[in-house]
C-alpha positions as CSV (number, residue, x, y, z in Angstrom):
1,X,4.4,-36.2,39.3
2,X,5.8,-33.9,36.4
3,X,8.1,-36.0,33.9
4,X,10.1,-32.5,34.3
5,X,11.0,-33.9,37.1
6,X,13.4,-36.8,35.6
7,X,14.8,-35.2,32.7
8,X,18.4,-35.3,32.4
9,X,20.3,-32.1,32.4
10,X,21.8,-31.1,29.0
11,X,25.3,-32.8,29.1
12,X,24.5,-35.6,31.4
13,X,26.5,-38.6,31.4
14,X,23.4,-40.5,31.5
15,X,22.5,-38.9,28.1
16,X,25.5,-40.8,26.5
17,X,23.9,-44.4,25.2
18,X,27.5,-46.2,26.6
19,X,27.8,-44.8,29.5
20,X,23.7,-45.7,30.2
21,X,24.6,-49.1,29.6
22,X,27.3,-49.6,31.7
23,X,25.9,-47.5,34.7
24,X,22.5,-49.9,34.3
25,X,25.0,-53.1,34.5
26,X,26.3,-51.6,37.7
27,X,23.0,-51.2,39.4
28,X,21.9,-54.5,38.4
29,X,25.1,-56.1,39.4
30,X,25.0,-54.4,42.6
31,X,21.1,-55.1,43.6
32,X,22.4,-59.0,42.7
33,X,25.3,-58.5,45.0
34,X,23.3,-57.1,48.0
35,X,21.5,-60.4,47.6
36,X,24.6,-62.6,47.6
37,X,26.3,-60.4,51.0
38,X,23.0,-61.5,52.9
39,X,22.8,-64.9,51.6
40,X,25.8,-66.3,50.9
41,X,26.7,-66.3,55.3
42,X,23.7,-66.9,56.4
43,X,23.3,-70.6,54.4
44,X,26.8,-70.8,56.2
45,X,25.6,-69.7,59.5
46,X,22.3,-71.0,59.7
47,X,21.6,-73.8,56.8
48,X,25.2,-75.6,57.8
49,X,25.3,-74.0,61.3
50,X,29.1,-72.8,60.8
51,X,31.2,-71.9,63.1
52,X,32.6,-68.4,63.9
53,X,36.6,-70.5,62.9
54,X,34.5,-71.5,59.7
55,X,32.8,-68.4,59.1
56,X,35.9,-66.9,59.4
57,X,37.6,-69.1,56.6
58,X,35.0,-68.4,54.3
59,X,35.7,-64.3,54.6
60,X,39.5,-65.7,54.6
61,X,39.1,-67.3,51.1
62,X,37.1,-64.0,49.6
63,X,40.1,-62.1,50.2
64,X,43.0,-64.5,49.5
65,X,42.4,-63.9,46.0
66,X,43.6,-60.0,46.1
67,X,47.0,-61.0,48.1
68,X,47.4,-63.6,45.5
69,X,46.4,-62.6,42.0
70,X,46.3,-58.7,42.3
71,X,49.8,-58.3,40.6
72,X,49.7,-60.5,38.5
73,X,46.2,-59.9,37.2
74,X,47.2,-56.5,36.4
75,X,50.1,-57.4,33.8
76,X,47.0,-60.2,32.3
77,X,44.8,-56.6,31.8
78,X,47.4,-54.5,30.1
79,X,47.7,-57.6,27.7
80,X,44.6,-58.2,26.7
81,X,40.9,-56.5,26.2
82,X,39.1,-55.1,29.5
83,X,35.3,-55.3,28.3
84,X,35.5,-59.1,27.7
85,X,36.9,-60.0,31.0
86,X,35.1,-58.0,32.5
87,X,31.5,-59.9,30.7
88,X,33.5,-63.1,31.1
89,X,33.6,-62.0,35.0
90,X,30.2,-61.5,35.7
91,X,29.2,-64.7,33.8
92,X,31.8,-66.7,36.4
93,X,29.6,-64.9,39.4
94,X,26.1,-66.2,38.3
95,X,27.8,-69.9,37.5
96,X,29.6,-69.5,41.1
97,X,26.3,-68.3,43.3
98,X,24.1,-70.4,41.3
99,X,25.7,-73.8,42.4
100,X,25.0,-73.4,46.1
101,X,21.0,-74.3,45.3
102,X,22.2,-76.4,42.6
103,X,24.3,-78.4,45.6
104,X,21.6,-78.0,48.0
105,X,19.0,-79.4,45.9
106,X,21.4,-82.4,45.1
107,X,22.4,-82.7,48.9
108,X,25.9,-81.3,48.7
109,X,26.1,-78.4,49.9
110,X,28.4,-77.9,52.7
111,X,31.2,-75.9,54.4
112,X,33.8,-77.1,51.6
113,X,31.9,-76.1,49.0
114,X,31.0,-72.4,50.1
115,X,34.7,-72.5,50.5
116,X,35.2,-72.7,46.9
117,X,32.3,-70.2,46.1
118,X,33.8,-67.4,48.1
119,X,37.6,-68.4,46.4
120,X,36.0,-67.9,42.9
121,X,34.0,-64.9,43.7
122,X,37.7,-63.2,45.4
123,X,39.0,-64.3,41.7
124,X,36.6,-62.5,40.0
125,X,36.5,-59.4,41.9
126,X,40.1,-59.2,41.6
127,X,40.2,-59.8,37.8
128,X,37.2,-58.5,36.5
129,X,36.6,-56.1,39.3
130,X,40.0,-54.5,38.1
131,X,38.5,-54.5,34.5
132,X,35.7,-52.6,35.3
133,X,37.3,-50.2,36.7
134,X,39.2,-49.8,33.6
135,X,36.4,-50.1,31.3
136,X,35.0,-46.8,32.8
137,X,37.9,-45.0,31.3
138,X,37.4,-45.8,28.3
139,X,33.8,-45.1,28.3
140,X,34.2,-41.4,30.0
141,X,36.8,-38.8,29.1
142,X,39.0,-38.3,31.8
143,X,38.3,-34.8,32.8
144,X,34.6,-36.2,33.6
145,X,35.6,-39.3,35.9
146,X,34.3,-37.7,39.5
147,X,31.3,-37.4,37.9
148,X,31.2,-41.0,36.2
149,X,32.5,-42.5,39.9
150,X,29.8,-40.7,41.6
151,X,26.7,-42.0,39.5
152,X,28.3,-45.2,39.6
153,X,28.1,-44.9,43.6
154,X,24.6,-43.5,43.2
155,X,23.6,-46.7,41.5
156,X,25.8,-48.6,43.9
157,X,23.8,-47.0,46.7
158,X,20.4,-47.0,45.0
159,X,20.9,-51.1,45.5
160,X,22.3,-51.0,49.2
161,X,18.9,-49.3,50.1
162,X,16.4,-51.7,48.0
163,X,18.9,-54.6,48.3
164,X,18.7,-55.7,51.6
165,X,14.9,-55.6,51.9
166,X,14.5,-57.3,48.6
167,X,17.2,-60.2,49.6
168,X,15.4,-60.2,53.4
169,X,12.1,-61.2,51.9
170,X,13.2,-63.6,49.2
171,X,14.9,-65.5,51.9
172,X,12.2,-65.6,54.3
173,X,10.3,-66.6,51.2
174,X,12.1,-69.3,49.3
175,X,15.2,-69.7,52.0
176,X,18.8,-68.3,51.8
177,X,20.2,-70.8,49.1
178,X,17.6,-70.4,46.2
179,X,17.5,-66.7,47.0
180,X,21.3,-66.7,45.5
181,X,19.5,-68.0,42.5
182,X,17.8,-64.7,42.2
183,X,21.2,-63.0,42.1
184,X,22.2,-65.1,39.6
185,X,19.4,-64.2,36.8
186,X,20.3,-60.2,37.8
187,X,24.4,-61.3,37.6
188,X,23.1,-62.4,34.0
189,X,21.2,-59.8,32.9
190,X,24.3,-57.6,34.2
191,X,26.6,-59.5,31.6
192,X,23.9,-59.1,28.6
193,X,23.6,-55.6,29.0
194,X,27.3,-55.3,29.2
195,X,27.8,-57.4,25.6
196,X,26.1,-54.5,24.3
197,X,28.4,-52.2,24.7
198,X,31.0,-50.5,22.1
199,X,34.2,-49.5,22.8
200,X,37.3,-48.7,21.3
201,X,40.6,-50.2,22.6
202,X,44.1,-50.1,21.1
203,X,46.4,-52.5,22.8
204,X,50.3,-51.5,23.0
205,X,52.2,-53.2,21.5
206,X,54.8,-55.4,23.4
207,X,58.0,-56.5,21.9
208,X,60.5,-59.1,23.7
209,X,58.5,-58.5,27.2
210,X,58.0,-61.2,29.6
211,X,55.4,-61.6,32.5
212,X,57.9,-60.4,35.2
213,X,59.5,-57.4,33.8
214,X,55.6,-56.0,32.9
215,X,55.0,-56.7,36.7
216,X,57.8,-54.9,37.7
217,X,57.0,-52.4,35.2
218,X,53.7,-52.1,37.5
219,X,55.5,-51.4,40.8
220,X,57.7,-49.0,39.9
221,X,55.2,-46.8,38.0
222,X,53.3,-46.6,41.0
223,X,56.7,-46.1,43.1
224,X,58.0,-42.9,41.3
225,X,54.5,-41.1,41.9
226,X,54.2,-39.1,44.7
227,X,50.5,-38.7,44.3
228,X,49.9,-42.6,43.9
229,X,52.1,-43.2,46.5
230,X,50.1,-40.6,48.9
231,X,46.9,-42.2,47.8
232,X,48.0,-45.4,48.5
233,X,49.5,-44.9,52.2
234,X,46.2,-42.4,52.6
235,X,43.7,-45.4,51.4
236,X,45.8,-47.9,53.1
237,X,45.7,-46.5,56.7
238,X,41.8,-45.3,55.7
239,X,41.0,-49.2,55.3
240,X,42.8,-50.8,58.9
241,X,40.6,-48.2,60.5
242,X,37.7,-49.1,58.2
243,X,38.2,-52.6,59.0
244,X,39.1,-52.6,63.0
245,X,35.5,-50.8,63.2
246,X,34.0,-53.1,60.9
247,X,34.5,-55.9,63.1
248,X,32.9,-54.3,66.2
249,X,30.6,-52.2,65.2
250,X,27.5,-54.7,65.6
251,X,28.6,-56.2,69.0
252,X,28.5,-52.6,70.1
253,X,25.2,-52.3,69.0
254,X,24.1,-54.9,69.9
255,X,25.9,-55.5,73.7
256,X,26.7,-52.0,75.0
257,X,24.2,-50.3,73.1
258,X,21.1,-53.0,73.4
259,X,19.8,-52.9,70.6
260,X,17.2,-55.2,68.8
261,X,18.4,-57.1,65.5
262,X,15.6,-55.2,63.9
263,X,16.6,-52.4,65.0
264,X,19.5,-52.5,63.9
265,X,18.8,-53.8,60.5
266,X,16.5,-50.4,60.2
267,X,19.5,-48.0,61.4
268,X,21.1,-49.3,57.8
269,X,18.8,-47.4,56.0
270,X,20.8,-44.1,57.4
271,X,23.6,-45.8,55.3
272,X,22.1,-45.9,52.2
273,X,20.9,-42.4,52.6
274,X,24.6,-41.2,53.3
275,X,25.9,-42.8,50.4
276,X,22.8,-41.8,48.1
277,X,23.5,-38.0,49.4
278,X,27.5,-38.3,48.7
279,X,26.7,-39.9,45.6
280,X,24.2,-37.1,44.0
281,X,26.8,-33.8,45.4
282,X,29.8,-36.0,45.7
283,X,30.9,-34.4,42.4
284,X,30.1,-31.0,43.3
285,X,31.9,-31.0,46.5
286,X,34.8,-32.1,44.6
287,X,34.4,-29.9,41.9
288,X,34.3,-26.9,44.1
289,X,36.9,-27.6,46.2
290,X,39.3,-30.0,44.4
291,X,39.5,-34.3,44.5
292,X,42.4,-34.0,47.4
293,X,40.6,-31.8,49.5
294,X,37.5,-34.0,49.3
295,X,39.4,-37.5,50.0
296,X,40.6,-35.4,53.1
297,X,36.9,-34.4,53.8
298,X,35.5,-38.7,53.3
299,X,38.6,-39.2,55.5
300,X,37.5,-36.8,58.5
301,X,33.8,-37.7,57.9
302,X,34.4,-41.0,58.9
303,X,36.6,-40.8,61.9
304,X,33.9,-38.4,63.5
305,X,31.5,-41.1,63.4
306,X,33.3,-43.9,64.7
307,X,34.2,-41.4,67.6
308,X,30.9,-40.1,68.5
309,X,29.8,-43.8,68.3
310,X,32.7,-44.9,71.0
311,X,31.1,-42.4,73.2
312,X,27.7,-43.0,72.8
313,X,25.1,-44.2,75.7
314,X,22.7,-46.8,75.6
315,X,19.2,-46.0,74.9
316,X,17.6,-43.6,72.5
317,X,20.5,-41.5,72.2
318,X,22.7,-44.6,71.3
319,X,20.2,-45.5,68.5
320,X,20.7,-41.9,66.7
321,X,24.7,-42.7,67.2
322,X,24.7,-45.8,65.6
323,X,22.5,-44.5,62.3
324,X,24.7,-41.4,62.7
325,X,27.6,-43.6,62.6
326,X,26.4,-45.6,59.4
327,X,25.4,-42.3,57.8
328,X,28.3,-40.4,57.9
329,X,30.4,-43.5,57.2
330,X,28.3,-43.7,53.8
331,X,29.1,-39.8,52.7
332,X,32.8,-40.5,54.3
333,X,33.4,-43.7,52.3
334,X,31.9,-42.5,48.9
335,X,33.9,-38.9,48.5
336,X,37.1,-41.1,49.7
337,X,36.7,-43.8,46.6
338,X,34.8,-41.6,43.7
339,X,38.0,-39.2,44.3
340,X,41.0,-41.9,45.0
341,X,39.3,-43.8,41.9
342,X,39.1,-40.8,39.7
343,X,43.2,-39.6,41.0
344,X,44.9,-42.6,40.1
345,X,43.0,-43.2,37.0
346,X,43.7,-39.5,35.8
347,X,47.3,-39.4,36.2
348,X,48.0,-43.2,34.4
349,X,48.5,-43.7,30.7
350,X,46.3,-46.2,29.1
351,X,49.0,-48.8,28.9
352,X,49.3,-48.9,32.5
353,X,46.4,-48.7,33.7
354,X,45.6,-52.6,34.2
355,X,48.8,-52.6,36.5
356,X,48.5,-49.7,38.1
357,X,44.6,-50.2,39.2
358,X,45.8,-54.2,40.3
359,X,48.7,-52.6,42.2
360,X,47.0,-50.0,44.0
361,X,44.0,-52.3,44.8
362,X,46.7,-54.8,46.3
363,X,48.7,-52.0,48.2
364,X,45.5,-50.8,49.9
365,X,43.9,-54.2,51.1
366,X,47.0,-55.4,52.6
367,X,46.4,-53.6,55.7
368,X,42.9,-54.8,55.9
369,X,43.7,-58.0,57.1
370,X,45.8,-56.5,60.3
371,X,43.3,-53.7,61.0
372,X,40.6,-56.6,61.7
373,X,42.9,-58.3,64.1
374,X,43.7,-55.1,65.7
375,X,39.8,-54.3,65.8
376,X,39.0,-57.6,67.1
377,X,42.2,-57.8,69.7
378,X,40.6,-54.5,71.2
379,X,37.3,-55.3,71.7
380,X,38.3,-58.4,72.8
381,X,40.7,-57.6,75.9
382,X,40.6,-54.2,75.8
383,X,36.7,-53.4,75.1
384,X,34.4,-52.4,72.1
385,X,34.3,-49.0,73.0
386,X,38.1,-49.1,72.4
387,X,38.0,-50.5,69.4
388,X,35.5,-47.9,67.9
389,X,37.9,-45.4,69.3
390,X,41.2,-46.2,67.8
391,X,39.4,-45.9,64.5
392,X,37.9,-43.0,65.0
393,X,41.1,-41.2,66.2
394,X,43.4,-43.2,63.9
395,X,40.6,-42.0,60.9
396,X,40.6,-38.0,62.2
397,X,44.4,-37.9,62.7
398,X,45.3,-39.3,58.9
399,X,42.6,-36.4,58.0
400,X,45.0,-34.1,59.7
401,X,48.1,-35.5,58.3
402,X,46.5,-36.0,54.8
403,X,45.7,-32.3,54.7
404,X,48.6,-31.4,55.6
405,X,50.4,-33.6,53.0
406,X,50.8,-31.2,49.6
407,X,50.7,-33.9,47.2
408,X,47.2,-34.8,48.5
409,X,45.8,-31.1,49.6
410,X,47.0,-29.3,46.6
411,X,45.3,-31.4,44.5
412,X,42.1,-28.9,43.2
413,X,42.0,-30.9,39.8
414,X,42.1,-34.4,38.1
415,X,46.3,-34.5,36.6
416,X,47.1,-35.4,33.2
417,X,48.9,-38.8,32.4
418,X,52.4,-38.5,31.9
419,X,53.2,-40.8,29.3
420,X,55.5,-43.6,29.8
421,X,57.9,-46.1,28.1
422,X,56.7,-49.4,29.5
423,X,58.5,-52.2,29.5
């Protein structure tokens, strides 16, 4: 094959030595992290033969974290250096995933501990994750953040396709605890790459401020935005949906649609090719037809495939609906966060930016939690097929609403900050 064929376009993000760095630490991080979603519940599941109370719990203490620490994390970020928490985060991860063979191979590994694994990995993602996020900012100009969020999701997608083949056979190989192990060496190499890179920060200066009035600070920047607020109601309702499907969606599959485990597990290769296709013209799309219009597009993308899916019949037909499903749910999902990412980041000054990301990452999980429940309550007494149904609807009616909301439709570039006095 021509070596035409991988050279980088003049102008190329990937072109910039920083930004190669960082986007390398993502798909590293990410391979690692494929490994740890497949392993991590099934050394609960099958290793320790949990529950479905306990294997609830152990979701329960990966999000406790967010409801917790989100606020408060974000007044910690505006105070102090993003790259090294960010290093210091994915360190924490390698320690935290490479104690479960560590306590297996000393006999003392059980439900408790993988308790605590999944509290410290919600702490880090809610730090450090916030951190990242920031970091990007200041490796990218502004006006070129789409672009940056969508090769990040490229390289975020690149590891959900190899990911899960690569953490299937290292657990058939060496068993679902050592196979974290694995993770932990990538989660390693992740934080040495990211030592190397440069950047330059200038914290603000804070005079006579305590914790509380920065927090508040926080709130009310996001408060007296219209456009985060939109974002935030928009991304919020996106997620209950997102979630009440989530819970379902392999029952269905697997019940009313009969299909094999492996079968199954193959349709989620249509997922990595949705979000490898949104990824490479994600920016494009947006560029063309402007960030607001696009979220609305991710929005409507995904609703259609839950729907279609709460209609489908079993048999062949029900196959292509499920991969259909997972396909459009992977374009849907990627032009909704490279766009809401890129939005929020665009309009906030740098010395906010720590409290706004933690505050908007808090705003939109709290309705996770209920959408779930809702999900669950519905396929429960009502039937999957519901369930799949509300979200679909619930999904194409906010793509109506959102597009007919001016703050979010009108939207056909990324906004300048508006520069603030914080306090």
């Amino acid at each position: 094959m021509s070596s035409k064929f991988f050279t980088l376009a003049p102008g190329d993000l990937l072109r910039d030595a920083v930004y190669r760095r960082l986007w390398s630490s993502i798909l590293i991080s990410s391979l690692g992290g494929q490994i740890t979603m497949l392993a991590l519940p099934l050394t609960a599941a099958v290793l320790l033969q949990a529950s479905p109370t306990q294997m609830g719990w152990l979701q329960a203490m990966e999000i406790l974290p967010f409801v917790l620490f989100s606020l408060p994390a974000g007044v910690l970020l505006d105070r102090v250096r993003k790259l090294p928490v960010y290093v210091a985060g994915e360190s924490l991860l390698a320690v935290a995933v490479a104690s479960v063979p560590l306590a297996a191979w000393l006999g003392a590994l059980g439900m408790g501990w993988l308790y605590v694994v999944g509290f410290v990995l919600g702490c880090v993602y809610t730090v450090a994750g916030s951190a990242a996020q920031i970091v990007l900012t200041q490796v990218v100009p502004r006006e070129r953040l789409v672009e940056a969020h969508a090769k990040n999701a490229l390289a975020s997608s690149g590891a959900e396709v190899a990911g899960p083949g690569l953490a299937g056979a290292l657990i058939k190989l060496v068993g679902a605890p050592l196979a974290l192990a694995a993770d932990a060496l990538l989660l390693l190499a992740s934080a040495a790459i990211l030592r190397g890179i440069r950047v330059n920060e200038t914290l603000a200066e804070r005079r006579g401020q305590d914790f509380w009035t920065e927090l508040k600070a926080g709130l009310h920047f996001v408060r007296e935005r219209r456009l985060l607020v939109s974002l935030a109601t928009a991304c919020g309702s996106w997620q209950l949906f997102h979630n009440a499907a989530l819970v379902v969606q392999i029952l269905f599959a697997t019940r009313e649609l009969r299909l094999s485990p492996q079968t199954v597990g193959l349709s989620y290769v249509a997922l990595g090719a949705g979000t490898v296709l949104a990824s490479v013209f994600g920016h494009r799309i947006s560029r063309r037809i402007g960030p607001g219009p696009c979220l609305v597009l991710g929005y409507a993308a995904c609703g259609l495939g839950w729907l279609q899916l709460a209609l489908a019949p079993a048999g062949r037909l029900g196959v292509i609906s499920f991969g259909l499903m997972l396909f459009a749910f992977g374009v849907g999902a990627v032009l909704i966060f490279i766009n809401f990412l890129s939005l929020r980041q665009a309009v906030t000054p740098a010395p906010m930016l720590g409290r706004m990301t933690s505050t908007m990452r808090w705003l939109i999980l709290l309705p996770a939690g209920p959408g779930a429940l809702i999900g669950g309550w519905l396929g429960e007494h009502v039937g999957l097929r519901s369930a799949l149904g509300f979200s679909g609807v619930g999904a194409c009616l906010l793509a109506f609403l959102a597009w007919r909301h001016e703050a979010i439709r009108g939207v056909r570039e990324l906004p300048k900050p508006v520069e603030v006095v914080t306090a």
